[in-house]
C-alpha positions as CSV (number, residue, x, y, z in Angstrom):
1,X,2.5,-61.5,34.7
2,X,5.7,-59.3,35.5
3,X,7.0,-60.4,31.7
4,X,3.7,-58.6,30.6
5,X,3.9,-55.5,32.6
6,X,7.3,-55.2,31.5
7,X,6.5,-55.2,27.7
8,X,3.6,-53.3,28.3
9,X,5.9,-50.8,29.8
10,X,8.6,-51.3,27.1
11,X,5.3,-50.3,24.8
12,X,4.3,-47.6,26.9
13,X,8.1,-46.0,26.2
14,X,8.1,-46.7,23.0
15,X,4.4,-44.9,22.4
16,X,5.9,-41.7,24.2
17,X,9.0,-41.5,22.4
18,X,7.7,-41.5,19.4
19,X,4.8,-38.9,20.6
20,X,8.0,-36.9,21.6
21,X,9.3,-37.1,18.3
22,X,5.8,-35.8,17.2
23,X,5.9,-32.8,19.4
24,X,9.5,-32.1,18.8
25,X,8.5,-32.4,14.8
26,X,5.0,-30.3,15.2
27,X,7.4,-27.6,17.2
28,X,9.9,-27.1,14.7
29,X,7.1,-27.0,12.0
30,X,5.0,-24.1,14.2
31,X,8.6,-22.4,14.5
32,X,9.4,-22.8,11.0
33,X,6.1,-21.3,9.7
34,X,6.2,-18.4,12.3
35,X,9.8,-17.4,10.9
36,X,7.6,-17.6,7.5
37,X,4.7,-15.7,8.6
38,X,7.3,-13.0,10.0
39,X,9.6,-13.2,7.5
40,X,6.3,-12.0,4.9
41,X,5.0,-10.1,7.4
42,X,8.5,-7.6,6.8
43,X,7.8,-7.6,3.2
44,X,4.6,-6.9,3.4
45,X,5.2,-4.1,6.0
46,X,8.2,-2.5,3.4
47,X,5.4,-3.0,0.0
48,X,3.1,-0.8,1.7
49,X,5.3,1.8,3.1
50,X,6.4,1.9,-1.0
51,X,2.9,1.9,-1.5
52,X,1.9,4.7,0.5
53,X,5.0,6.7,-0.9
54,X,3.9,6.1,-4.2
55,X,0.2,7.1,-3.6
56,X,1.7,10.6,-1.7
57,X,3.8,10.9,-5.1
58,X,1.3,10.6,-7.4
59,X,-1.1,13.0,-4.6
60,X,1.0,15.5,-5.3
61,X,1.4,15.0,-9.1
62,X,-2.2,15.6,-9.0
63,X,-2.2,18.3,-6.7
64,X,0.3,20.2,-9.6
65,X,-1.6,19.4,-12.1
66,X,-4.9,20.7,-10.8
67,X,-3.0,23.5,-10.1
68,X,-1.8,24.2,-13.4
69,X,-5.3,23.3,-15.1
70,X,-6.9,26.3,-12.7
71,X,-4.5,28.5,-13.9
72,X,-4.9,27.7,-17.6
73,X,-8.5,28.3,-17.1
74,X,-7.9,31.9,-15.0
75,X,-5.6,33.1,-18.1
76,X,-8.5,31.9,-20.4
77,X,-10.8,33.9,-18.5
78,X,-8.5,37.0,-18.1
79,X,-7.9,36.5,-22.2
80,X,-11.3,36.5,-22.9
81,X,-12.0,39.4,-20.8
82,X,-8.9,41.3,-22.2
83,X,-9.9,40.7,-25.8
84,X,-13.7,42.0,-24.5
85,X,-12.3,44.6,-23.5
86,X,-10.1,45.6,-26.3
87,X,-13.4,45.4,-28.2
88,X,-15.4,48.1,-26.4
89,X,-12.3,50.4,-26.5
90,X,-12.3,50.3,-30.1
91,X,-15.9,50.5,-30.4
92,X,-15.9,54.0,-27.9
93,X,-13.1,54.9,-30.2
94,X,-15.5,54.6,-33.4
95,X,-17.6,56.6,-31.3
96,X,-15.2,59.3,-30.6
97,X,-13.9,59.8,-34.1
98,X,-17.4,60.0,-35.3
């Protein structure tokens, strides 16, 4: 009986080492994918601050642009009104020499 306790002990050791071999394993495997998680975490983190710098970059690039269309546009007007205007002025001219 006490030769059957003893190898069901021995069994009993054996079983836990090996399920502390398991845990030992399954912990450096959790660290090892945290340190991955982390590690693209960073990258992640850096891609969107370039991201964002790029999207302020090309905010502004619009924000010129836009600028520069309205301005075209205001010395079209101003042209068109100047060349209106040059018109009457030679037509009251006409008028005057008549």
């Amino acid at each position: 009986m006490n030769a059957h306790l003893v190898d069901q002990s021995r069994c009993i050791d054996d079983t836990n080492k090996r399920l502390d071999s398991l845990h030992n394993d399954l912990l450096a495997r959790i660290d090892d994918t945290n340190k991955r998680i982390d590690d693209t975490n960073k990258r992640m983190d850096f891609l969107r601050a370039e991201l964002v710098g790029r999207i302020d970059e090309t905010n502004r690039a619009i924000a010129r642009l836009y600028e520069v269309i309205v301005r075209r546009e205001e010395h079209q007007d101003l042209a068109l009104r100047l060349r209106r205007l040059e018109q009457e002025v030679e037509e009251l001219k006409k008028r005057l020499a008549a």
